[in-house]
MOPAC internal coordinates of N, CA, C and O (Angstrom, degrees):
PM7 1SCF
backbone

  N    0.0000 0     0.00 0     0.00 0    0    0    0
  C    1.4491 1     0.00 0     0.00 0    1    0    0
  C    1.5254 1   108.26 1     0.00 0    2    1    0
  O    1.2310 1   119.96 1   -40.42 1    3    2    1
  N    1.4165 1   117.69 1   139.58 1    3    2    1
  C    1.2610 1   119.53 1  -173.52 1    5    3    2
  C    1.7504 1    96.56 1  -117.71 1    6    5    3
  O    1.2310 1   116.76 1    -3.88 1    7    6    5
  N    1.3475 1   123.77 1   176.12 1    7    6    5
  C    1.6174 1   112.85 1  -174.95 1    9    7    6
  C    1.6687 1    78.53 1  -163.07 1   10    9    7
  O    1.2310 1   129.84 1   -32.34 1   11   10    9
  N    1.4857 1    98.63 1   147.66 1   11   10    9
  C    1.5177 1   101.97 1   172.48 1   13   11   10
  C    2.0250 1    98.67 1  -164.64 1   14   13   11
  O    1.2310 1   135.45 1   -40.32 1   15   14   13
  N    1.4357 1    87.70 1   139.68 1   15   14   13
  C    1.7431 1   105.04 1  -169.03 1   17   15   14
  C    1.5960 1   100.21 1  -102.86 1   18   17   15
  O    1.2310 1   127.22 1   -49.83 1   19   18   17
  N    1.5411 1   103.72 1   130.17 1   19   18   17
  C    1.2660 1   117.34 1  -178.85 1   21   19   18
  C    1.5167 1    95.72 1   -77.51 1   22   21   19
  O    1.2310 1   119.83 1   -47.37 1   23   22   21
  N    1.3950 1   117.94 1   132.63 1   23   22   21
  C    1.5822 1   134.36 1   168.09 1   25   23   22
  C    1.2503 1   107.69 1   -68.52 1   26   25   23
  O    1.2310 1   116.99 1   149.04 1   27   26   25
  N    1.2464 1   123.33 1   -30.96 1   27   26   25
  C    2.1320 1   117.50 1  -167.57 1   29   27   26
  C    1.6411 1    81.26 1  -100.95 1   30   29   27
  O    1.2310 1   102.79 1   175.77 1   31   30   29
  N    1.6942 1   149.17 1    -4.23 1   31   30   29
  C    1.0580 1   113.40 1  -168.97 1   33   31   30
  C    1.5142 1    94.01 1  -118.00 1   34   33   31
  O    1.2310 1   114.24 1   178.15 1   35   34   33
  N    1.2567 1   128.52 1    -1.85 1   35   34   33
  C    1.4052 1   122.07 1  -175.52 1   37   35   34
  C    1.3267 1   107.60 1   -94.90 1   38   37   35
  O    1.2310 1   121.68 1   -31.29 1   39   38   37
  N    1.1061 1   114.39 1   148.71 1   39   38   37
  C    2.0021 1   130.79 1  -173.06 1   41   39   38
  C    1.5335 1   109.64 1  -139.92 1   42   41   39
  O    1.2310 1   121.90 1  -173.58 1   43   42   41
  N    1.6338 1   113.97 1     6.42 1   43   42   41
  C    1.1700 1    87.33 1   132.03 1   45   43   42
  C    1.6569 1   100.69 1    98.64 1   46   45   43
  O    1.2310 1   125.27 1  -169.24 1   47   46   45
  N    1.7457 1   107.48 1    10.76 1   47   46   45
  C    1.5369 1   111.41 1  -168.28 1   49   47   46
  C    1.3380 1   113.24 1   -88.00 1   50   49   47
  O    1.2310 1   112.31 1   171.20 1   51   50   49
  N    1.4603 1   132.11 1    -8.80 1   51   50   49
  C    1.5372 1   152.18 1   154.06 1   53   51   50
  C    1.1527 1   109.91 1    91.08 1   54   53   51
  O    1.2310 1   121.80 1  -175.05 1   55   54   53
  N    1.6521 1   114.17 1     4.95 1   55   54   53
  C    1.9322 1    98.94 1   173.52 1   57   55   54
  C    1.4680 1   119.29 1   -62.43 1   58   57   55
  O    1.2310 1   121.25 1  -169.68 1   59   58   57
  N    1.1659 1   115.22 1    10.32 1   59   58   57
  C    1.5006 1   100.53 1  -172.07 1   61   59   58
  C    1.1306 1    99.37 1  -100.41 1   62   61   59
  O    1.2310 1   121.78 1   143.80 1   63   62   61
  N    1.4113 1   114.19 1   -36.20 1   63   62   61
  C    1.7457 1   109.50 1  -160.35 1   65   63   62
  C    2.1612 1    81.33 1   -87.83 1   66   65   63
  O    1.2310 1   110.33 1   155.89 1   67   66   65
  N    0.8597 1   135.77 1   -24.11 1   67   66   65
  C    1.4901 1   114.66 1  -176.84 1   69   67   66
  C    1.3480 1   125.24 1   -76.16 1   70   69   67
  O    1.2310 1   127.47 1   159.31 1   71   70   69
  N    1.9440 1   103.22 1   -20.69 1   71   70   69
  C    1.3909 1    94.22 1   163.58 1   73   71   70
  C    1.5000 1   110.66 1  -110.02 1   74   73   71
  O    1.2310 1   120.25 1   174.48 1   75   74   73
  N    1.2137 1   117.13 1    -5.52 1   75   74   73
  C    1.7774 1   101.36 1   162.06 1   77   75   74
  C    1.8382 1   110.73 1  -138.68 1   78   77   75
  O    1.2310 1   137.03 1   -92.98 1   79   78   77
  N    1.6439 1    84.61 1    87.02 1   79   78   77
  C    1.4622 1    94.48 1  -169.59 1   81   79   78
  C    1.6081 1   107.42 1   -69.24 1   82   81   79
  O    1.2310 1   114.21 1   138.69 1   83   82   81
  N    1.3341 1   128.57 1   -41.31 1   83   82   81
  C    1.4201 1   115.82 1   169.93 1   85   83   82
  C    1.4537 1   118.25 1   -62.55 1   86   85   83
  O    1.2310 1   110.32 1  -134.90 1   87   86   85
  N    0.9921 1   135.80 1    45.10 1   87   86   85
  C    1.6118 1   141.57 1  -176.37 1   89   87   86
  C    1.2262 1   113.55 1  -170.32 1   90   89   87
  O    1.2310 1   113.66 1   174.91 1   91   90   89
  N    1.1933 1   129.60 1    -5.09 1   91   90   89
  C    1.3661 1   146.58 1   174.58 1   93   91   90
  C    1.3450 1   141.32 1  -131.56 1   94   93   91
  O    1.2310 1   111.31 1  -101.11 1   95   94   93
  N    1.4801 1   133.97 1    78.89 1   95   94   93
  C    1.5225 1   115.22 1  -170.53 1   97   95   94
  C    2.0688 1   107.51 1  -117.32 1   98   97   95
  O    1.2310 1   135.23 1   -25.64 1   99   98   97
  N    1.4373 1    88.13 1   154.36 1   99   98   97
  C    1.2990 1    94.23 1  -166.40 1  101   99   98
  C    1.6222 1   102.85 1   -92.03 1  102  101   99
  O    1.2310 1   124.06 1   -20.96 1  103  102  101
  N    1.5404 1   109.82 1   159.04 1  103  102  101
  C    1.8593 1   127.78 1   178.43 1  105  103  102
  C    1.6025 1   112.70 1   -59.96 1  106  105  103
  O    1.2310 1   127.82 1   -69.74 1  107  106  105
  N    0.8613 1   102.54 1   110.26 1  107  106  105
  C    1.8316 1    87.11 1  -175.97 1  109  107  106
  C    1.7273 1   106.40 1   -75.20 1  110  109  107
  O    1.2310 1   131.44 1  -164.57 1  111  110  109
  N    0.9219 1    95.53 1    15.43 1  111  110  109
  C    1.7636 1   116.29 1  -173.91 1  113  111  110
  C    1.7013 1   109.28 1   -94.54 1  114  113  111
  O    1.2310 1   128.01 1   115.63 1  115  114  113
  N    1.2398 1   102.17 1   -64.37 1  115  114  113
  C    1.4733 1   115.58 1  -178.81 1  117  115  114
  C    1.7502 1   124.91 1  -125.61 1  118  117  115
  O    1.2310 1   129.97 1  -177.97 1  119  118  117
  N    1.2073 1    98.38 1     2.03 1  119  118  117
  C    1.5032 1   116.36 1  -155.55 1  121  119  118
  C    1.5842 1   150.81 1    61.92 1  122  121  119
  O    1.2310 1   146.23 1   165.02 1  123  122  121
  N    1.3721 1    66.59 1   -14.98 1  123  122  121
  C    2.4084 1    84.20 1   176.25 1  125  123  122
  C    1.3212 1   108.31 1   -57.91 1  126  125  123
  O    1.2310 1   141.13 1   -14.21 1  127  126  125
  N    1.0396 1    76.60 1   165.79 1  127  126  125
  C    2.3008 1    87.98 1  -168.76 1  129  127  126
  C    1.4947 1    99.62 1  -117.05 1  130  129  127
  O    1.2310 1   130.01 1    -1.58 1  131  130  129
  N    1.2728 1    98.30 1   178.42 1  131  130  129
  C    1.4019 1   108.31 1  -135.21 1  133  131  130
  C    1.6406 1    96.18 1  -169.19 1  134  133  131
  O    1.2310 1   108.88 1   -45.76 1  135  134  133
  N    1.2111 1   138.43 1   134.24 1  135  134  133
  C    1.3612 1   138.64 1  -167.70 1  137  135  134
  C    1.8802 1   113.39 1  -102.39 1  138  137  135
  O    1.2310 1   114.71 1   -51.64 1  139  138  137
  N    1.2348 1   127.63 1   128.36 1  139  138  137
  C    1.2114 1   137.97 1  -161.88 1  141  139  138
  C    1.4266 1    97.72 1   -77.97 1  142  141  139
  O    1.2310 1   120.37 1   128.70 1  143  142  141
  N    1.5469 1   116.90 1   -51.30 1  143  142  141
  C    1.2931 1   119.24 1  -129.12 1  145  143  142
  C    1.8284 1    97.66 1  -119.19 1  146  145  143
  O    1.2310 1   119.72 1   -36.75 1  147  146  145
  N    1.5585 1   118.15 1   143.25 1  147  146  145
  C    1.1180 1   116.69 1  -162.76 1  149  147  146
  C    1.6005 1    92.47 1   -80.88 1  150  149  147
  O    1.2310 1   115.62 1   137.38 1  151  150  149
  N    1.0982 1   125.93 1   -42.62 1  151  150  149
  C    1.4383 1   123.77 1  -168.89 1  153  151  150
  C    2.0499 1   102.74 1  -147.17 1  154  153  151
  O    1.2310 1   129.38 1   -59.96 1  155  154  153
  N    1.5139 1    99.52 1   120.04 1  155  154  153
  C    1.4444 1   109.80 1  -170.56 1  157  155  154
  C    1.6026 1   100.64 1   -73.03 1  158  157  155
  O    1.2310 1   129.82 1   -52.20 1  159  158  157
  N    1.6491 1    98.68 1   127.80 1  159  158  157
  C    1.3911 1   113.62 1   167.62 1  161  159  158
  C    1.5956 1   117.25 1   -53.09 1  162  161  159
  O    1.2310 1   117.47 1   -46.67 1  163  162  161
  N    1.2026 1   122.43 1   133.33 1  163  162  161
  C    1.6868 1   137.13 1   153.78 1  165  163  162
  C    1.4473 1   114.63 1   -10.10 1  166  165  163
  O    1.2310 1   123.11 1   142.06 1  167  166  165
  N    1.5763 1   111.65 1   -37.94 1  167  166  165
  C    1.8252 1   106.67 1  -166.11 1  169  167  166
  C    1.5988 1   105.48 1  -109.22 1  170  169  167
  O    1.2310 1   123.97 1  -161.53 1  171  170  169
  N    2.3287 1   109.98 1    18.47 1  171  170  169
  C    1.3439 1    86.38 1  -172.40 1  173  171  170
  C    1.7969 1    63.68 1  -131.12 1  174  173  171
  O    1.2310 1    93.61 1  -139.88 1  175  174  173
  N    0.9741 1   163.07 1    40.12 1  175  174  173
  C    1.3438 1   154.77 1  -153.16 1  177  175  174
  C    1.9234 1    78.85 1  -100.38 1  178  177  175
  O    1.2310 1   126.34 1   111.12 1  179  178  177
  N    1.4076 1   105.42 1   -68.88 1  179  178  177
  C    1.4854 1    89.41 1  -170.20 1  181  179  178
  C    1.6138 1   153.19 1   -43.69 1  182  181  179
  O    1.2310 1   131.72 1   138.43 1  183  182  181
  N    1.6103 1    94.98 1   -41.57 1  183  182  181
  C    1.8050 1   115.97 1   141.55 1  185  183  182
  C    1.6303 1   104.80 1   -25.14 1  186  185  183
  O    1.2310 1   128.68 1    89.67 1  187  186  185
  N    1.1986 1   100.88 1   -90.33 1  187  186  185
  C    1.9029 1   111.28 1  -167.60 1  189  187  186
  C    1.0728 1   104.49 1   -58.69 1  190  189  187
  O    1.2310 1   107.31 1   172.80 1  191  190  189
  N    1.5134 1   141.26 1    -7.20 1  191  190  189
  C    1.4807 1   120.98 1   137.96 1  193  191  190
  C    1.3352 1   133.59 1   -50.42 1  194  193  191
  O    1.2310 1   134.87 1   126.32 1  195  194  193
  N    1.4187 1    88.85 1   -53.68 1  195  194  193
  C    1.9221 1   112.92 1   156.91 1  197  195  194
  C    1.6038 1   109.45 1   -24.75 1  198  197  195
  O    1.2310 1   135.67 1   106.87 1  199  198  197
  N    1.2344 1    87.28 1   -73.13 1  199  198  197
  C    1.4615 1   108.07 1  -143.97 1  201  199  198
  C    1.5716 1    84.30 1   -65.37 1  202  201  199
  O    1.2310 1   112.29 1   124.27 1  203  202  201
  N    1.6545 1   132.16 1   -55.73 1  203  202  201
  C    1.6097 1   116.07 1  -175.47 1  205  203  202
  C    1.8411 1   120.03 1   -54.68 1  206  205  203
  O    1.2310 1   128.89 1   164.20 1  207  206  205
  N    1.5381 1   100.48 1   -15.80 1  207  206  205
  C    1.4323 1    90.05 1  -174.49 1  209  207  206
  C    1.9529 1   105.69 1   -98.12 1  210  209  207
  O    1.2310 1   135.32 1   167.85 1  211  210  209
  N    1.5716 1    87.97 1   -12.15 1  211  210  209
  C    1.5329 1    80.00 1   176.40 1  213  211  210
  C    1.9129 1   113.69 1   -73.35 1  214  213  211
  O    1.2310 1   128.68 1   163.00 1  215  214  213
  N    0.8060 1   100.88 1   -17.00 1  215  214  213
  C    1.5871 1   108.67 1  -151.36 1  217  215  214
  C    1.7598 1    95.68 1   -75.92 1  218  217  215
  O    1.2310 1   130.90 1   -54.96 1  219  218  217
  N    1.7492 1    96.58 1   125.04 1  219  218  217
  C    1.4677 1   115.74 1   178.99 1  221  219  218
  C    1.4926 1   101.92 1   -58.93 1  222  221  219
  O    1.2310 1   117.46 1    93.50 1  223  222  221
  N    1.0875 1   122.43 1   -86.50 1  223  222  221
  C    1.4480 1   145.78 1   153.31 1  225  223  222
  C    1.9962 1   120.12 1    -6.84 1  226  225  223
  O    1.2310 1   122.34 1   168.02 1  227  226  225
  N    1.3018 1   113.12 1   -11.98 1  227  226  225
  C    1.2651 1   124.35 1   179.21 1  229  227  226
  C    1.1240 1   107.49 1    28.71 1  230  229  227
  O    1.2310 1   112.19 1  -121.41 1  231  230  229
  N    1.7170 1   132.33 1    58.59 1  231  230  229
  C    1.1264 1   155.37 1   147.04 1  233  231  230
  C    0.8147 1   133.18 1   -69.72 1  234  233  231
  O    1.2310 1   108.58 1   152.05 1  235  234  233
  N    1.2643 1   138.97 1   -27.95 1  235  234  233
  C    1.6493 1   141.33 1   157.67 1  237  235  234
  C    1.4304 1   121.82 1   -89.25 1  238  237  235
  O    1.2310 1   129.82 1   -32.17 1  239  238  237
  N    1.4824 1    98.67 1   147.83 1  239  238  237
  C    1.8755 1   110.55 1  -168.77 1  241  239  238
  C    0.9929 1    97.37 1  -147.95 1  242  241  239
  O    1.2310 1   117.80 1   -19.07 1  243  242  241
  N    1.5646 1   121.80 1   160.93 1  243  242  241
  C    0.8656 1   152.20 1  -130.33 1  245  243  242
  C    1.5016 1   115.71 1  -149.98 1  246  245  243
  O    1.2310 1   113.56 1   -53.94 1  247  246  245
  N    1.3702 1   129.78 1   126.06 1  247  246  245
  C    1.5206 1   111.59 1   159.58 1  249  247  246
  C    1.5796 1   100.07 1  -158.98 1  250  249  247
  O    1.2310 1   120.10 1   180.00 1  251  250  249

């Protein structure tokens, strides 16, 4: 599974990186997130489900 955060759609509200902090870190600039990892490990796939359905902003995807 790959996951990738739209830059014009994120604002920066941090549920993603709080529930899948190894796959997610925020801008210390602006706060938007931004994805660490080239391809999400097997034991965090569920988080970044989380984290795409949490997201106000419908900024994170998936493939």
């Amino acid at each position: 599974m790959k996951v990738h955060v739209d830059d014009e759609r994120c604002q920066g509200h941090t549920l993603c990186a709080m529930i899948a902090p190894k796959i997610f870190e925020l801008s210390e600039i602006d706060g938007h997130s931004s994805v660490v990892v080239d391809e999400v490990p097997a034991d965090e796939e569920q988080r970044v489900m989380e984290a795409v359905n949490s997201c106000p902003e419908r900024a994170i995807s998936i493939s």
